[in-house]
N, C-alpha and C positions, 0 to 999 in steps of 0.2 A: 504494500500500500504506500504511493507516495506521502513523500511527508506535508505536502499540501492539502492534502485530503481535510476536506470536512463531511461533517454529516448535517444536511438540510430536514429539518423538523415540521412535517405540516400536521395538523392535529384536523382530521374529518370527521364531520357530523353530517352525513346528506348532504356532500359536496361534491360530488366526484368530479360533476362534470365541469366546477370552477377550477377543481386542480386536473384535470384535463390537461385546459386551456391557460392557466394559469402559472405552469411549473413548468419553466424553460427547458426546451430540451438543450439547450447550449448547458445546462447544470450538471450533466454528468461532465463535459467535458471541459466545465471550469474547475473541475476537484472534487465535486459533491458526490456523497452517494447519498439518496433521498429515502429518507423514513417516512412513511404513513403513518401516521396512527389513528386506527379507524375506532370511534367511539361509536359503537352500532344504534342504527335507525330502522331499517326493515332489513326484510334478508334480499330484496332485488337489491338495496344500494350494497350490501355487504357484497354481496358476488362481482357486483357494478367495478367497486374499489379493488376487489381480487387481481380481476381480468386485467383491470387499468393497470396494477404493480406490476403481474407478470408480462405486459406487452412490454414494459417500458424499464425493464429491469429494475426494478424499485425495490425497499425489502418494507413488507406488510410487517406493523405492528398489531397486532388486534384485541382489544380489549373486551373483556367480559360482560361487561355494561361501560353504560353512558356515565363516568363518574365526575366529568366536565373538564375544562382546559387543562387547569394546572397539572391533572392525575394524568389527562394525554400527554403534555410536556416530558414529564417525569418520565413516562413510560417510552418514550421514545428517544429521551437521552442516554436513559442508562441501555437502551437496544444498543444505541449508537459505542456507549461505552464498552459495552460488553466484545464490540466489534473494532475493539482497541480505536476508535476514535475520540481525538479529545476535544475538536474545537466545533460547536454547534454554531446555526442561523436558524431560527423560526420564524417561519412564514404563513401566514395566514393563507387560507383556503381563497379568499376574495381578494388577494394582494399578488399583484406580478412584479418580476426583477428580470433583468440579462443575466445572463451567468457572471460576466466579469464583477457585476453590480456584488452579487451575492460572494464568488469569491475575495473581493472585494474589500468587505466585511468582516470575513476570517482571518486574509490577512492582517487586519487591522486589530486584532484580537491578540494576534500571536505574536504583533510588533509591539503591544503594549499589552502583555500578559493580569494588568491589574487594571483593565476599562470591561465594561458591559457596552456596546456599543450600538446604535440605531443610525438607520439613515432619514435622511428626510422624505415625508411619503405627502404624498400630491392624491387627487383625487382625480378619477377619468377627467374630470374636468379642468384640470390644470391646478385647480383652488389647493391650496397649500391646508393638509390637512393634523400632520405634525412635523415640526420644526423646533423642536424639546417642550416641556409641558411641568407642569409647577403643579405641588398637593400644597394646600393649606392647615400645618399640623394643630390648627384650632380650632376651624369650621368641616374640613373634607374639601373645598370647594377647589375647583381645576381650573389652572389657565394653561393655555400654548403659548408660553413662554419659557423662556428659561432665564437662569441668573447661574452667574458667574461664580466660583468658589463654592455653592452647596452649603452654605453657614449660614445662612440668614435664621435667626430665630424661628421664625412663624413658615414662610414660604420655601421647597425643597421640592428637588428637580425630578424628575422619572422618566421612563423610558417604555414606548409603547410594543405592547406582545405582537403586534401586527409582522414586526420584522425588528428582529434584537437576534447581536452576536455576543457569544461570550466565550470561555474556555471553560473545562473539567475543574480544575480549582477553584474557578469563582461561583460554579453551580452549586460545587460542594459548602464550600463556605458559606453558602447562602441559605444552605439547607433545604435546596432546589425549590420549584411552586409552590407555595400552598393550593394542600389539597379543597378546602371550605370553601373558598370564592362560589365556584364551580362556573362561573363565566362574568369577566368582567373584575378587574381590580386585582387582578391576578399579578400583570405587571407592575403596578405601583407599588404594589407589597413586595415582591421582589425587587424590582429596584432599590427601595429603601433597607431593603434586608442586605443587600449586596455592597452599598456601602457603608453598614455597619459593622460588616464583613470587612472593610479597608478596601474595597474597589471602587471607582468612580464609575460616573456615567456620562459618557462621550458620542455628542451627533455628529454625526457625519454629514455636514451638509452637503459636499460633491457628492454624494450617492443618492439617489432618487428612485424609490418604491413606487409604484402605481397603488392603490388601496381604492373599491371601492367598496365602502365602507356599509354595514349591515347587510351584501352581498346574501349571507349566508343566514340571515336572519329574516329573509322575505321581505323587508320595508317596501313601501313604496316611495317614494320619489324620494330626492338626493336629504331632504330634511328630517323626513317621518322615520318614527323609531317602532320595532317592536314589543309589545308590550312584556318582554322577556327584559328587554331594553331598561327600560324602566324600572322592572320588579328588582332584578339583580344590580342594576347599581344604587338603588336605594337601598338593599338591602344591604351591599357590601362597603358600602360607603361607613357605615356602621361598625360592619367586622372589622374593616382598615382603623377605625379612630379605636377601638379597645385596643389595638394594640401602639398604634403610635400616636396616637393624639399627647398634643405640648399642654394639657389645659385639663384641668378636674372633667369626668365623666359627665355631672352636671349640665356643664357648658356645652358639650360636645351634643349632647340630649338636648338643649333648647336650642341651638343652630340647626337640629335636623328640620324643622317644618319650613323655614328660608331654602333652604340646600337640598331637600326634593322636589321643591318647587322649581328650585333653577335647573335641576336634572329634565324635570318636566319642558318646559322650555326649550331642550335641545329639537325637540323635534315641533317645534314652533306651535304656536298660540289655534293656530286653525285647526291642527292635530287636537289638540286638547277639546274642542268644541262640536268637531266631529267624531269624535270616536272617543266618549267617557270612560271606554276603558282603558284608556291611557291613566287616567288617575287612579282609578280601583287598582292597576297594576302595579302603582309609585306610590299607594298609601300600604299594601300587602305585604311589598317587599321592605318598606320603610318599619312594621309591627313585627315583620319576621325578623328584621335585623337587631332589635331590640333587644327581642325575646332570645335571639340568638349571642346577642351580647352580656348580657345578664346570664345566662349558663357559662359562659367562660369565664365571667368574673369569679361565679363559685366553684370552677374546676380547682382542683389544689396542681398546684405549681403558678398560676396563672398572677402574674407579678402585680397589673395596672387591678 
């Protein structure tokens, strides 16, 4: 195995035919050997992703159940380890790269052994859709920005699961995904884990991902969110502050009714008015985050 070799990470849910079309075939011949990991949805997509691995020389990871991103991640890193790989790229199913793009990346991984690194990702529409991104360790709330040094008290940088490279040591040290997310938030939690871990997080801005974004979540049009959308990052918005919030638990519990409303929001005010189940789905996952926060307060080991 050249020493170039990486292993490209896609995590499938009923996607095949986005990574189809979506996973370069220039990527074996930039270095990659490409891991499936297929989180099962019916048995046609399960044979679907089969057939697609063995035309394309792929190695199928297959999971037992649906136990969401971070558990896909996971499962298809240590694939990759076990196959003496050490430097990963994950890629989302709805997200395209050239090969060079994606080798790229690795590179950049192995020339600086202590970065988690993302490239900049564009939407089909050219619209700049991450170009680094900021959590607010006192409300939850997200900008696409970044700042400089990673110190600031309150605000603190992240890196999006859509397309992030890393090495074997910093997944280890990171103590690879959390499993709980189960879709959404997955990355910010990792990032933040990774530099607590002593690694940084570094965008690549020469590098340019295509993302079209909730692809793989049915939305319609470039705004509207699914109501999965919604349920899961209100809820994990929640999981994320038990464990790093800068501010009493309190605080972090009366910023949630501001901070699912702006969640709300991402998929604009019309969404909201035609389709009420966009709230039912951002108040459910906002009572389940709760209620899921408050059992890990009284799990023993559990610090905050």
């Amino acid at each position: 195995m050249p020493s170039t070799a990486f292993a490209l990470v896609v995590v499938n849910y009923g996607s095949h035919e986005l990574i189809a079309e979506n996973v370069p075939t220039t990527a074996l011949e930039a270095g990659a050997r490409v891991y499936i990991v297929d989180n099962p949805s019916s048995v046609a997509e399960c044979e679907a992703v089969r057939r697609l691995c063995a035309e394309r020389d792929w190695t199928l990871v297959v999971c037992p159940a649906n136990d969401g991103f971070g558990s896909g991640v996971n499962q298809g890193v240590r694939a990759a380890i076990a196959d003496g790989l050490d430097v990963f790229v994950l890629l989302n199913p709805d997200a395209s790269a050239d090969g060079p793009v994606l080798a790229a990346l690795a590179d950049a991984v192995r020339e600086d052994p202590g970065a988690v690194v993302a490239p900049r990702i564009v939407g089909s529409d050219g619209h700049t859709d991450f170009d680094g991104a900021m959590v607010s360790l006192a409300t939850g709330r997200t900008r696409m920005r970044r700042i400089d040094g990673d110190d600031d008290p309150e605000w603190v940088n992240w890196l999006t699961g859509a397309c992030m490279a890393f090495d074997r040591a910093g997944f280890e040290e990171a103590g690879g995904f959390a499993e709980d997310y189960f879709l959404y938030w997955e990355d910010v939690d990792f990032s933040r884990r990774a530099v607590a871990a002593g690694r940084r997080l570094v965008v690549r801005h020469d590098l340019q991902v295509v993302h079209d974004e909730g692809g793989t979540q049915g939305s319609q049009g470039r705004r509207a969110k699914s109501h999965s959308y919604y349920y899961w990052n209100c809820r994990n918005r929640l999981v994320f502050g038990r464990r790093f919030a800068r501010v009493p638990w309190r605080d972090w519990l009366r910023a949630t009714p501001g901070q699912s409303w702006q969640i709300l929001l991402r998929g604009g005010r019309r969404q909201i008015l035609e389709d009420p189940g966009t709230v039912f789905a951002a108040v459910r996952g906002t009572l389940a985050g709760i209620v899921m926060a408050r059992r890990r307060s009284q799990a023993p080991g559990v610090l905050r």
